[in-house]
C-alpha positions in Angstrom: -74.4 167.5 -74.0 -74.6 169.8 -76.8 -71.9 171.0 -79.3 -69.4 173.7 -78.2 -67.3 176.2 -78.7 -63.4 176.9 -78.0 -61.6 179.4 -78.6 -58.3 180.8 -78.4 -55.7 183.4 -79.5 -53.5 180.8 -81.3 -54.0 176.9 -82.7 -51.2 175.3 -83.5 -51.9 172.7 -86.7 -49.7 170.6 -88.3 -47.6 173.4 -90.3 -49.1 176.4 -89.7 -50.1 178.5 -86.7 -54.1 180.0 -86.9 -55.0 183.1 -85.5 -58.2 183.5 -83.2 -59.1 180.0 -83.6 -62.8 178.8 -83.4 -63.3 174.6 -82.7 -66.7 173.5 -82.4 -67.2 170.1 -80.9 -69.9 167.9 -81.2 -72.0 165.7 -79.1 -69.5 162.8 -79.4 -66.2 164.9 -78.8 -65.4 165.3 -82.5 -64.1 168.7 -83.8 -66.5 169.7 -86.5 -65.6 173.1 -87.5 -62.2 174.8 -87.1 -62.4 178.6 -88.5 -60.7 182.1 -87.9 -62.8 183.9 -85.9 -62.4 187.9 -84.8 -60.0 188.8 -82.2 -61.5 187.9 -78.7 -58.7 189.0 -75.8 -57.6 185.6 -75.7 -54.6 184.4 -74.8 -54.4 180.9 -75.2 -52.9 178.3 -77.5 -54.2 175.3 -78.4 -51.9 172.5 -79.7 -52.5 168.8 -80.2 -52.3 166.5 -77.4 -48.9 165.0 -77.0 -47.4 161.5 -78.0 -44.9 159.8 -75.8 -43.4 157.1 -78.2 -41.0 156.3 -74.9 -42.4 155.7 -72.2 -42.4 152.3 -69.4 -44.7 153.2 -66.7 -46.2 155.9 -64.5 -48.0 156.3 -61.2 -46.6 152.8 -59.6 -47.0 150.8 -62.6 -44.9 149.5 -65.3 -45.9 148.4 -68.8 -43.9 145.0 -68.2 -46.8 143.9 -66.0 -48.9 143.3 -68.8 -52.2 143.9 -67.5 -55.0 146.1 -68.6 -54.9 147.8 -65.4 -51.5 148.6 -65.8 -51.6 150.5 -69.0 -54.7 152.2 -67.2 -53.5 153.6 -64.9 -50.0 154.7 -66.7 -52.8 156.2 -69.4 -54.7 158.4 -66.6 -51.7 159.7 -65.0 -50.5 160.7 -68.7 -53.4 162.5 -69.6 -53.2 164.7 -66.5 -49.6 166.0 -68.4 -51.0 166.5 -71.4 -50.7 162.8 -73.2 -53.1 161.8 -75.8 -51.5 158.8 -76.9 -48.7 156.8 -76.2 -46.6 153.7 -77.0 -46.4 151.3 -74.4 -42.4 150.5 -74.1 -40.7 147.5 -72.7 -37.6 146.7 -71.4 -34.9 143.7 -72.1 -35.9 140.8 -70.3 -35.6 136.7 -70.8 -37.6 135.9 -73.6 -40.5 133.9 -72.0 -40.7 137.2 -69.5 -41.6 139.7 -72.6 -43.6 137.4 -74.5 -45.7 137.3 -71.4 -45.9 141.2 -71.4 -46.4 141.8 -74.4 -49.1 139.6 -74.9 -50.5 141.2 -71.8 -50.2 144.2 -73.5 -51.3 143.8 -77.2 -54.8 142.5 -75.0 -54.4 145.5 -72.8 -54.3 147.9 -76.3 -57.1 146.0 -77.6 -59.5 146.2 -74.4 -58.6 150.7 -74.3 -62.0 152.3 -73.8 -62.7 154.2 -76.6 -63.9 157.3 -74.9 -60.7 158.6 -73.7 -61.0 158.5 -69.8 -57.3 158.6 -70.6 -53.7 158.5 -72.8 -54.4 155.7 -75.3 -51.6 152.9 -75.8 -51.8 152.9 -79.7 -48.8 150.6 -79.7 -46.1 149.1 -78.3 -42.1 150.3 -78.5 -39.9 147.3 -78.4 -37.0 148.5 -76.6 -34.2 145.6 -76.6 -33.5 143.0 -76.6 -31.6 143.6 -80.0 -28.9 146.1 -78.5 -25.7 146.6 -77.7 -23.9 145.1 -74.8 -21.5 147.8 -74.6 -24.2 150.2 -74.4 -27.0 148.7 -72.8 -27.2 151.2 -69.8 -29.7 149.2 -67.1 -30.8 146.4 -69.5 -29.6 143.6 -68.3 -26.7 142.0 -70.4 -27.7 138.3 -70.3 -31.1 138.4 -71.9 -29.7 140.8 -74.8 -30.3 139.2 -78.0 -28.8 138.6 -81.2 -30.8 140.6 -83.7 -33.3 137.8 -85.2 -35.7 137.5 -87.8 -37.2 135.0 -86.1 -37.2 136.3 -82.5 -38.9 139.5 -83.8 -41.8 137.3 -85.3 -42.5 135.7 -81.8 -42.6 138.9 -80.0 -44.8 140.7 -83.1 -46.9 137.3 -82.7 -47.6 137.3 -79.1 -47.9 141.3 -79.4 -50.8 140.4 -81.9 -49.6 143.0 -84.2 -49.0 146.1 -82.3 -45.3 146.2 -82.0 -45.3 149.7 -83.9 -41.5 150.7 -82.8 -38.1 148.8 -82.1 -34.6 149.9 -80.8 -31.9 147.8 -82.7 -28.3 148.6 -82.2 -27.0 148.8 -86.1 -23.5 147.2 -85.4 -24.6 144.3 -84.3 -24.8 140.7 -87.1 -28.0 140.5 -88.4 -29.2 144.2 -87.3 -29.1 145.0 -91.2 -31.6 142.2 -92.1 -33.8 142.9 -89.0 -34.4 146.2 -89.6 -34.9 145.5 -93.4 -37.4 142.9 -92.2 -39.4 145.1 -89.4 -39.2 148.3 -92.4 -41.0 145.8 -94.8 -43.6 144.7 -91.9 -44.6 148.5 -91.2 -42.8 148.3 -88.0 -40.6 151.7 -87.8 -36.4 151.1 -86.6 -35.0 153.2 -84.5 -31.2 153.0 -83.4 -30.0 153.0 -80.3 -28.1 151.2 -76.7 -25.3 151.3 -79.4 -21.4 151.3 -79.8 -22.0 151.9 -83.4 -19.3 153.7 -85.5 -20.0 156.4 -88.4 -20.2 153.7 -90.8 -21.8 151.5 -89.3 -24.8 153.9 -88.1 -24.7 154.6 -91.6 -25.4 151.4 -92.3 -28.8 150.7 -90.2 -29.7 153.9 -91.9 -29.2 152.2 -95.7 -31.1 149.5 -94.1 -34.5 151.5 -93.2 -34.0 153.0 -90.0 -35.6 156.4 -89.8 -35.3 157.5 -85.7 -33.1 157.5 -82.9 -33.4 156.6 -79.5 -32.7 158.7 -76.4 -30.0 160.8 -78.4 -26.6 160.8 -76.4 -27.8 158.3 -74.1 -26.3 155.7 -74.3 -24.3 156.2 -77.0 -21.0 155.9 -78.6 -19.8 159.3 -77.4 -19.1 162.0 -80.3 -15.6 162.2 -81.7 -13.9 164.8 -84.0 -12.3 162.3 -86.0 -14.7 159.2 -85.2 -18.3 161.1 -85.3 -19.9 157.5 -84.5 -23.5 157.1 -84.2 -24.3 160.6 -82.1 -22.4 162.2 -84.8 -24.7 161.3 -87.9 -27.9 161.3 -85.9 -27.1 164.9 -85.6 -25.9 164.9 -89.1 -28.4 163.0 -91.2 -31.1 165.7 -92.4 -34.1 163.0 -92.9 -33.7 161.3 -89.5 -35.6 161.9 -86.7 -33.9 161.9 -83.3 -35.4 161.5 -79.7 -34.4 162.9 -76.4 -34.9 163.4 -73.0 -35.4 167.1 -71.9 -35.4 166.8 -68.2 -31.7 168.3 -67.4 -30.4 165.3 -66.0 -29.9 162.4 -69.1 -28.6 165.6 -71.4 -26.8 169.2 -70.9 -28.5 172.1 -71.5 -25.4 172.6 -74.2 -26.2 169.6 -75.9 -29.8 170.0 -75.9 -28.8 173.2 -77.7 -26.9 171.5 -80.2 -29.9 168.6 -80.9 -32.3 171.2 -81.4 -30.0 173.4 -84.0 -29.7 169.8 -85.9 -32.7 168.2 -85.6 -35.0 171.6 -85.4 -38.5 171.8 -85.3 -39.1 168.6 -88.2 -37.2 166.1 -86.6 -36.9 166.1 -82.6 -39.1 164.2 -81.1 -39.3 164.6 -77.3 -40.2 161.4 -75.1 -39.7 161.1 -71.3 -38.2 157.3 -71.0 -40.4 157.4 -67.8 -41.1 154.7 -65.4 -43.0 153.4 -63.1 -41.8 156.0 -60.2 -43.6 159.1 -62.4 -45.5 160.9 -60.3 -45.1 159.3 -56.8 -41.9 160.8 -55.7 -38.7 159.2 -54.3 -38.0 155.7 -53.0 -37.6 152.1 -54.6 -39.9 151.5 -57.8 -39.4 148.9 -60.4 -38.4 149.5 -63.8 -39.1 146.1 -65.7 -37.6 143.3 -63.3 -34.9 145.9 -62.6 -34.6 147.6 -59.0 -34.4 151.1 -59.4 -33.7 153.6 -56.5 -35.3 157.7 -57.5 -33.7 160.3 -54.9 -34.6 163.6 -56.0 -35.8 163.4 -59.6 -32.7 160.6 -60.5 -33.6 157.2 -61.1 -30.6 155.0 -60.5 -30.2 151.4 -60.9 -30.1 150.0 -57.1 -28.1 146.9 -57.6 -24.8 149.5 -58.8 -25.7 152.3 -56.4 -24.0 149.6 -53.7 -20.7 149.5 -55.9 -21.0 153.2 -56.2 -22.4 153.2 -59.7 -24.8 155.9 -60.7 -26.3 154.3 -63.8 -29.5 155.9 -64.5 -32.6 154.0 -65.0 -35.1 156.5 -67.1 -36.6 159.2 -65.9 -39.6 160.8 -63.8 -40.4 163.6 -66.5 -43.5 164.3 -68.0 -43.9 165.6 -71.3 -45.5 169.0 -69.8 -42.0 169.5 -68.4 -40.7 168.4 -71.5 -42.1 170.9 -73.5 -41.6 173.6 -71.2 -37.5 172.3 -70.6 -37.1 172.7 -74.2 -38.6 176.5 -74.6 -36.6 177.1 -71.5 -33.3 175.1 -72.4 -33.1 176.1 -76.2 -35.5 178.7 -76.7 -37.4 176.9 -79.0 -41.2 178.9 -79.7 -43.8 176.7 -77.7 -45.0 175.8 -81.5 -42.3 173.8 -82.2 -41.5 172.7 -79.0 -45.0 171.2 -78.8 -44.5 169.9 -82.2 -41.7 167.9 -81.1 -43.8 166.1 -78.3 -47.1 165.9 -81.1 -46.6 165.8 -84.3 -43.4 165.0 -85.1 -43.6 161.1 -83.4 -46.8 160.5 -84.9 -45.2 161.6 -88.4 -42.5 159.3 -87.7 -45.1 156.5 -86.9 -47.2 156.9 -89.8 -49.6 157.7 -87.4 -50.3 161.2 -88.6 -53.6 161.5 -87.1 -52.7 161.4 -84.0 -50.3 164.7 -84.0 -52.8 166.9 -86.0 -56.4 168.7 -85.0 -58.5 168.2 -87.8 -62.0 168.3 -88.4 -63.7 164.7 -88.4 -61.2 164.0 -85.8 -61.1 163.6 -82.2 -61.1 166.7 -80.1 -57.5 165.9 -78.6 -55.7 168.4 -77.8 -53.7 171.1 -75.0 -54.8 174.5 -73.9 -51.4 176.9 -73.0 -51.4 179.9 -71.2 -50.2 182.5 -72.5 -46.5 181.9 -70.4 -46.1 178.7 -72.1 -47.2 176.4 -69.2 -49.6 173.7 -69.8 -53.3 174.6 -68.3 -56.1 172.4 -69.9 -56.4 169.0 -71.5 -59.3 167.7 -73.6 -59.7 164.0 -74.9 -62.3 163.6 -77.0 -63.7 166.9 -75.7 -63.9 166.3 -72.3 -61.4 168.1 -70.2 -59.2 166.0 -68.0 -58.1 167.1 -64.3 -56.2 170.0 -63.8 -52.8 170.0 -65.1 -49.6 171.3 -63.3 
């Protein structure tokens, strides 16, 4: 194979967008040049590859299992909508049950092929066991933890390190001291599955936490006169703040009023998906956790029987995402594939990963001109069809 050449109409970089870009790729899919070139009739834009910092499972398998095969499969279906990278998230379970997984998975992010044949776990998102009971949503309340100093250690042990990303819920005792100990270990806090008030979100903040998870969802819900913790994630200028753009977790309204908050620095777009992503309704697994998807809802199964709806993440892709968010809030498709790129690899320290730069990786989208996802290279080599 021989070195090549791309171009477009538009590349969107890190904080600027390039007219009539040229990217030429070498032999071992690295982006060599990037210049301005003359204008060609193009009409596509080409942004980095997204970065799903929230995500437990696609195509029938969840990251729970713990195997290689697991993560590649979730990482092939990923790729086909768009993914370049993505953090491998758990759910609360007993504590022998995700020491297993993620040991299964720190080998699984260890043993990723290095060509990108598809999304690459880069990490893992620790999502509970340190929350709320009050706001857990579908993790289940008796293996929720006390936030621990020593817990964390076994998981980041058994993890071997790649535990890049926890959820702690900041009113709980001893959430202060853990997310002062995960800041100090390089491991980013985000908060979340929490009852927290003003204050006491506030508090978590003082402590090191820099994102939030799933914004509104499960949540202390806003208050004029008691903000709580959906109030100053909106509020606090230097957070960042996920959500989930599919039009079921969140109202168009308050999608709306994220973006105005948050903007195009800090949102971060994730899809929460599971294991049913991709494969269409009936009876999937989400952890140990039954969950029943009927049209595009994931519900827990064991409270559907009560009468419950509790949802139980999500079957969006980022693709859909992206385009929700243009279509929801009318963000430009620059910042709206910022929030899915660059933005959670900024809040990871894992810059690299949300930019297209020469030396690195040629990782990255090709839009139509509508908007709509329509190519996907990893490491210059295009990926199936997207759509």
């Amino acid at each position: 194979m021989s070195s090549r050449v791309i171009a477009a109409r538009k590349l969107i970089a890190a904080d600027e967008v390039m007219e009539w870009p040229r990217i030429t790729i070498d032999d071992d899919g690295l982006i060599v040049v990037i210049e301005s070139g003359e204008p060609n009739g193009g009409t596509t834009t080409i942004a980095p590859a997204f970065f799903d910092v929230h995500v437990h499972g696609a195509a029938g398998h969840d990251a729970m299992e713990g195997s290689r095969e697991a993560l590649e499969r979730i990482g092939e279906f990923l790729a086909m909508r768009g993914v370049g990278h993505f953090l491998a998230t758990t759910v609360t379970a007993p504590v022998d049950a995700t020491l297993r997984a993620l040991e299964g998975i720190g080998s699984a992010i260890e043993a990723a092929p290095r060509e990108c044949s598809a999304a690459r776990p880069v990490g893992i998102h620790l999502e509970g066991p340190f929350i709320s009971r009050a706001k857990c949503g579908v993790h289940p309340t008796a293996a929720i933890q006390q936030p621990s100093v020593e817990l964390f250690e076994r998981f980041q042990e058994a993890a071997r390190g790649h535990i890049k990303l926890i959820t702690v819920a900041p009113e709980i005792d001893g959430a202060a001291e853990l997310v002062r100990h995960a800041g100090s270990k390089g491991v980013r806090v985000s908060l979340g599955h929490s009852n927290a008030t003003a204050a006491e979100a506030r508090t978590g903040i003082a402590a090191g936490a820099i994102s939030a998870t799933h914004t509104f969802n499960a949540m202390r819900h806003l208050d004029h006169r008691e903000p709580g913790i959906a109030g100053v994630v909106l509020d606090d200028e230097d957070l960042y703040a996920e959500l989930i753009c599919d039009g079921i977790h969140v109202a168009p309204e308050f999608v709306r009023l994220w973006w105005k908050a948050k903007g195009p620095e800090r949102a971060i777009l994730v899809t929460d998906g599971i294991s049913a992503t991709g494969m269409g309704d009936g009876e999937y697994l989400l952890g140990g956790l039954g969950v029943t998807v009927t049209g595009g809802r994931c519900l827990l199964t064991s409270n559907l029987a009560a009468g419950k709806e509790t949802l139980a993440g999500s079957v969006l892709t980022m693709d859909q995402a992206v385009a929700n968010l243009q279509t929801f809030a009318g963000a430009e498709l620059a910042a709206a594939a910022r929030a899915a790129s660059r933005n959670p690899a900024r809040m990871l320290g894992m810059a690299e990963f949300g930019e297209i730069a020469v030396g690195q990786p040629a990782t990255f989208n090709i839009f139509a001109a509508e908007g709509q996802l329509q190519r996907t290279l990893l490491c210059g080599r295009e990926v199936g069809e997207s759509g």
